[in-house]
BAFI-369558 format. One line per 2 residues: number of its first residue (from 1); for each residue x, z, y of C-alpha. Coordinates in nm, 3 decimals. Each point is the difference from the previous one (the first is absolute). Layout:
NUM = X:Z:Y  ... $
//
This chain:
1 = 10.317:-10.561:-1.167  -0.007:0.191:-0.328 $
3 = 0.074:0.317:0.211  -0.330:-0.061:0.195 $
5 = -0.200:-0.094:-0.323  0.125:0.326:-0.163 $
7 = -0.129:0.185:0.336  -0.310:-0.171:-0.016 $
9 = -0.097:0.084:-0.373  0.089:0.379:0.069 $
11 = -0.254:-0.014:0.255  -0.236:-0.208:-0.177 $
13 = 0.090:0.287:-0.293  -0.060:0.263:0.246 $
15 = -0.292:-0.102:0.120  -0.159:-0.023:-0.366 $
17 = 0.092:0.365:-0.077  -0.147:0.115:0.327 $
19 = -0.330:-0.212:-0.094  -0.038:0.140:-0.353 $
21 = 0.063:0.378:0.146  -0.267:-0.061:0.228 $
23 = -0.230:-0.119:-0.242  0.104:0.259:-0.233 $
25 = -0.041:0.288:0.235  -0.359:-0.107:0.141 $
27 = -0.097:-0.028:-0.391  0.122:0.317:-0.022 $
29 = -0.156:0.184:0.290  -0.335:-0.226:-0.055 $
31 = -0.017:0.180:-0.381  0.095:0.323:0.129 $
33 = -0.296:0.018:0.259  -0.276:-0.196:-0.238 $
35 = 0.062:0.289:-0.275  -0.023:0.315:0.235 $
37 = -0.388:-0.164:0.074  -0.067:0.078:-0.396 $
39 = -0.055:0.314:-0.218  0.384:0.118:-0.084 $
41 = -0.068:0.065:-0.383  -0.212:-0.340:-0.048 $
43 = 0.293:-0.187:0.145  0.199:0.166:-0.167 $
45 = -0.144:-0.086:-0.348  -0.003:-0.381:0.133 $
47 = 0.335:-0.016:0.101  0.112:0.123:-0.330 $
49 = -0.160:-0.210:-0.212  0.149:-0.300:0.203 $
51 = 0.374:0.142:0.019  -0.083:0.056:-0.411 $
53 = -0.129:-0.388:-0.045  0.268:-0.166:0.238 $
55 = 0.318:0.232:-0.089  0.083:-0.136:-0.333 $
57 = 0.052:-0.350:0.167  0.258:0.156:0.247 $
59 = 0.398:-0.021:-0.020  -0.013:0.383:0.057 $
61 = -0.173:0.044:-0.372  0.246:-0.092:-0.136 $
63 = 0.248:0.212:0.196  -0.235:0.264:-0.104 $
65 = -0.010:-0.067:-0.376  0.363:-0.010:-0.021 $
67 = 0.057:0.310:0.159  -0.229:0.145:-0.190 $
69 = 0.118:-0.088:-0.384  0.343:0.083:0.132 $
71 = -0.144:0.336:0.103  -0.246:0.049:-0.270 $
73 = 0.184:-0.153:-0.319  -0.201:0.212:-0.217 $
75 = -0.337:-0.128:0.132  -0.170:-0.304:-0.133 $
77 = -0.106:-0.338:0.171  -0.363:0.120:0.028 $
79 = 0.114:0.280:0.133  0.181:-0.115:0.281 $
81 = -0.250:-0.264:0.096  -0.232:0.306:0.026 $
83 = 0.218:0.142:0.224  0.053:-0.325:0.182 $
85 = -0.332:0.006:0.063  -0.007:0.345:0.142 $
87 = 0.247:-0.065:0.258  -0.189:-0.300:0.136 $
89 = -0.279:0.239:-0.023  0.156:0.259:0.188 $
91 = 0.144:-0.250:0.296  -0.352:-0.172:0.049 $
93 = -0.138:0.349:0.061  0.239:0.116:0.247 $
95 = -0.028:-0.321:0.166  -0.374:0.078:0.060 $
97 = 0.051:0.383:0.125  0.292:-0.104:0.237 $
99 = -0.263:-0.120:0.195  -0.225:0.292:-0.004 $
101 = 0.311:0.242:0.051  -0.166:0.158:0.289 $
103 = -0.279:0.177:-0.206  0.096:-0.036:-0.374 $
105 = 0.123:0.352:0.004  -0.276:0.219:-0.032 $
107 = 0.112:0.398:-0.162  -0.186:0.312:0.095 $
109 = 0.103:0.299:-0.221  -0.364:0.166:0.040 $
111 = -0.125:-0.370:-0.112  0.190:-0.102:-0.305 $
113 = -0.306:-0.213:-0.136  0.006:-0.243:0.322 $
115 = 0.381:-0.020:-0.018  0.200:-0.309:-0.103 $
117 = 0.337:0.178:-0.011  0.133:0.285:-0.190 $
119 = 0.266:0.241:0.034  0.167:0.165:-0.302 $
121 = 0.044:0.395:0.072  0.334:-0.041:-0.012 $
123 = 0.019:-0.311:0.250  -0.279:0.267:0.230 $
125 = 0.292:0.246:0.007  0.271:-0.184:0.070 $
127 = -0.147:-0.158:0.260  -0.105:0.306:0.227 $
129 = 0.367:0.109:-0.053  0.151:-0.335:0.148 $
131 = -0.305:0.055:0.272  0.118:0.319:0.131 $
133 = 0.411:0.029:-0.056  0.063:-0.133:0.334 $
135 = 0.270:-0.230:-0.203  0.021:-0.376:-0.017 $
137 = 0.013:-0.160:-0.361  0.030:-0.337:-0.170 $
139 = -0.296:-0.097:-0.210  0.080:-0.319:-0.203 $
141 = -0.254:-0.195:-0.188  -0.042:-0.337:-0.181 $
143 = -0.187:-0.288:-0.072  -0.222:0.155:-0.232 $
145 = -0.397:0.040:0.043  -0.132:-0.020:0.384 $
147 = 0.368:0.045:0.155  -0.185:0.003:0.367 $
149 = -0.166:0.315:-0.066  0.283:0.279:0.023 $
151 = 0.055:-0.071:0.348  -0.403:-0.004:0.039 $
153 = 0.014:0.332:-0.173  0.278:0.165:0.196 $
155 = -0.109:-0.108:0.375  -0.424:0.072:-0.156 $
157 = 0.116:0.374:-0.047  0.237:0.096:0.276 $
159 = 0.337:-0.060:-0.138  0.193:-0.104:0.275 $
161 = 0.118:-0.314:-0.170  0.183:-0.349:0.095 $
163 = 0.058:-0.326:-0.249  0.246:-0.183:-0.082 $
165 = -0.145:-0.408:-0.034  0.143:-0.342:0.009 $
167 = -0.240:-0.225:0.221  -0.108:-0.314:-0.144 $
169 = 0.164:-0.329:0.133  -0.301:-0.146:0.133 $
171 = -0.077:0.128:0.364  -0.332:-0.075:0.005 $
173 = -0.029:0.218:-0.324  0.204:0.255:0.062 $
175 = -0.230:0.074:0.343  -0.315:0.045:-0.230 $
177 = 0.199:0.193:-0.297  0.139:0.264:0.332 $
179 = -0.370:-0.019:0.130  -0.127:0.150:-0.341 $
181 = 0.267:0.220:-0.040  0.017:0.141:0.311 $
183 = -0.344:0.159:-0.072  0.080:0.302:-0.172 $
185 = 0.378:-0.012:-0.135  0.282:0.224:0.228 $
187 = 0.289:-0.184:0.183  0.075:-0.348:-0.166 $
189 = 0.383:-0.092:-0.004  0.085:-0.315:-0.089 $
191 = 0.309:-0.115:-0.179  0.232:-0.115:0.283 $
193 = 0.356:0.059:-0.018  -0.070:0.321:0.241 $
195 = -0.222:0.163:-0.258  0.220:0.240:-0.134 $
197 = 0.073:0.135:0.321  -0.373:0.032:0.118 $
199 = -0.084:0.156:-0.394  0.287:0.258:0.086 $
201 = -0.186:0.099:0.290  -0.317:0.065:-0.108 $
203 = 0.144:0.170:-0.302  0.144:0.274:0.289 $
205 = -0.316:0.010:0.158  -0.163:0.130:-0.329 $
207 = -0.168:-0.307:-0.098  -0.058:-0.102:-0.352 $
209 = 0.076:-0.349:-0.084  -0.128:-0.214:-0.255 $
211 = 0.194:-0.325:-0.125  -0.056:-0.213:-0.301 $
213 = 0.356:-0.056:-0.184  -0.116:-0.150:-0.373 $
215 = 0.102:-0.369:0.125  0.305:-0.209:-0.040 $
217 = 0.251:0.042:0.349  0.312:-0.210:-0.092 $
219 = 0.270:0.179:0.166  -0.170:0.322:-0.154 $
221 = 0.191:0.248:-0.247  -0.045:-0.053:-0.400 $
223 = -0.203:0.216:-0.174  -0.210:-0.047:-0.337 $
225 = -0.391:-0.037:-0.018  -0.174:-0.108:-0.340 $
227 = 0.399:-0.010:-0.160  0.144:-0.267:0.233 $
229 = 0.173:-0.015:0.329  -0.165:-0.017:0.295 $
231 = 0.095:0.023:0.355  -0.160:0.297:0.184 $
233 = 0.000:0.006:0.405  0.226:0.307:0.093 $
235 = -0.150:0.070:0.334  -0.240:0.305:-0.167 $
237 = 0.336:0.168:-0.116  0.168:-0.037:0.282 $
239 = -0.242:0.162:0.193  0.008:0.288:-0.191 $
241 = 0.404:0.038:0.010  -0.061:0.002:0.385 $
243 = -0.290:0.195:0.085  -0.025:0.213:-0.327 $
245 = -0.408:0.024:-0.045  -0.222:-0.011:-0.290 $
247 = -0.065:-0.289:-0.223  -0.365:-0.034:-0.169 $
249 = -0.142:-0.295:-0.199  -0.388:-0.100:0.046 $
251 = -0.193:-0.244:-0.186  -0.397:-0.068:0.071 $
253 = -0.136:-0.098:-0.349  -0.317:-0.196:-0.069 $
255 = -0.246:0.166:-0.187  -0.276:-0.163:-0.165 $
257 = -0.360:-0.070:0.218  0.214:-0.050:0.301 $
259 = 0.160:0.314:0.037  0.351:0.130:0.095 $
261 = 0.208:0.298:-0.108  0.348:0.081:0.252 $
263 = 0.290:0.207:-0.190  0.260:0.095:0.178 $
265 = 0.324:0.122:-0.157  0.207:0.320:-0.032 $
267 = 0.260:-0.053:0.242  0.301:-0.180:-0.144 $
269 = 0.304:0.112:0.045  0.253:-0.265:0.061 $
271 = 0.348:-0.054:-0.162  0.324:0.143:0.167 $
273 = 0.365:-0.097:-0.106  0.267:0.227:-0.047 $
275 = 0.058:0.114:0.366  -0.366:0.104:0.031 $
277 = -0.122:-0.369:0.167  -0.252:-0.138:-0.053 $
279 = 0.008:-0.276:-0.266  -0.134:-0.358:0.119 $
281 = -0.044:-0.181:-0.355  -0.051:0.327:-0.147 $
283 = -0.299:0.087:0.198  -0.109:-0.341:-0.037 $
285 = -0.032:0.001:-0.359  -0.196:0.337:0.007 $
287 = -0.200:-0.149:0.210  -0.071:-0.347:-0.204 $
289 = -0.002:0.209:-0.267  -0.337:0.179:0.157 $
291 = -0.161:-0.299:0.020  0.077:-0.125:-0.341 $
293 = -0.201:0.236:-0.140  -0.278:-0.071:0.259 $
295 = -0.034:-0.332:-0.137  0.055:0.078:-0.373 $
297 = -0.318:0.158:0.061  -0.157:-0.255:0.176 $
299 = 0.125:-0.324:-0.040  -0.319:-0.243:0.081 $
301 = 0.036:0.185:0.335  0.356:-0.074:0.105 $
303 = 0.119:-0.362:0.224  0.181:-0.153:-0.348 $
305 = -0.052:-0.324:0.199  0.303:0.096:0.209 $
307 = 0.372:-0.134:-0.118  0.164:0.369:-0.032 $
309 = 0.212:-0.116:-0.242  0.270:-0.234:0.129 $
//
């Protein structure tokens, strides 16, 4: 008898996850839709001043805060309740243009004045280089601005280009996030336990791949970000030991009045041990190391809502 009453509130249990999923995901795709039928930058000025008002009240503030004044020792309270407020900021606004990802890119060199994106000269350069080596490279980014728009950028300009994404747990929700994505992005890969095979691949075929790698992965290698220990997913390192391409960082900053610059790095060279190998947790840390400095620079623009720090 118990058995059967322990089989029946697993199913009961079950049945309440699959409910709440459901609900979840139609919520989601039912937002997702309404916003595309408004004006991108209204929506997006809405949808940040609602993340700004209801953030504070959220377990993740305070996630935030602390990482922050453990980060930031030398900044004051104010301070880092300004920059609180920036990252709520920041995440309402990208929550708006994910749903307009399909035409939120607008660049024409002979235009500049219509343009909502940038490019530094530098970031122009390197660019047409990766275009026309006939090599495949690894392009990591982070959590930091509009983290959508590198891929946008890459597929938008020719760069034969594929990225690296975890899909979201909801089915219903992951079908409209692929839908939007799909648009205008390269080759998705998502993060199944063949990934690393299919990334190889396309890395021989000469394409570029982009990957975000600034969040926590437990059975990751330790490397230090901000002056603690954090664990750093290897699988960007690893790569590189077995295919031997180029590593570049890209970040898309917001600029004020809705704008967006894209910087892409020098290539970084990775860290080799004494037989010539590449280093995992060296490479790593050069790496985190990058992106430290991306987000010493702009802080209200990182994800401090996330638990890096474990």
């Amino acid at each position: 008898m118990i058995r059967i009453l322990h089989r029946i509130k697993r199913f009961l249990r079950d049945k309440a996850v699959a409910v709440k999923n459901a609900i979840v995901g139609a919520a989601a795709v039912g937002l997702l839709r309404t916003t595309r039928r408004f004006d991108a930058e209204k929506t997006g000025d809405f949808f940040a001043k609602i993340t700004r008002t209801i953030g504070p009240w959220w377990r993740e503030h305070r996630v935030a805060r602390a990482n922050l004044t453990a980060a930031f020792p030398e900044k004051s309270p104010d301070e880092i309740e300004q920059i609180l407020s920036g990252v709520w900021d920041n995440l309402g606004r990208i929550g708006a243009e994910f749903a307009h990802l399909d035409h939120i890119w607008k660049y024409d060199p002979a235009t500049p004045e219509t343009n909502s994106v940038e490019f530094t000269p530098q970031t122009e350069a390197l660019f047409q280089e990766l275009k026309n080596d006939g090599k495949g490279a690894l392009i990591f980014a982070s959590h930091l601005g509009n983290w959508e728009l590198p891929a946008l950028a890459a597929a938008t300009h020719g760069l034969d280009s594929a990225v690296l994404f975890r899909r979201p747990n909801i089915a219903a929700a992951d079908r409209a996030v692929q839908e939007l994505r799909s648009v205008n992005m390269g080759e998705m890969i998502a993060t199944t336990h063949d990934a690393p095979i299919k990334l190889a691949a396309a890395l021989q075929r000469g394409v570029h791949i982009g990957m975000l790698v600034d969040q926590h992965f437990g059975r990751g290698v330790d490397v230090m970000f901000f002056g603690r220990k954090v664990k750093a997913n290897p699988l960007l390192a690893r790569l590189v030991r077995q295919i031997d391409c180029p590593v570049h960082g890209v970040r898309v900053v917001r600029l004020p009045n809705r704008r967006f610059r894209v910087d892409l790095t020098e290539r970084i060279e990775p860290a080799r041990d004494a037989s010539g190998d590449v280093d995992i947790k060296g490479t790593m840390q050069r790496v985190t190391s990058v992106i430290e400095g991306w987000v010493r620079e702009h802080p209200e623009q990182w994800l401090w809502l996330h638990r890096r720090w474990r």
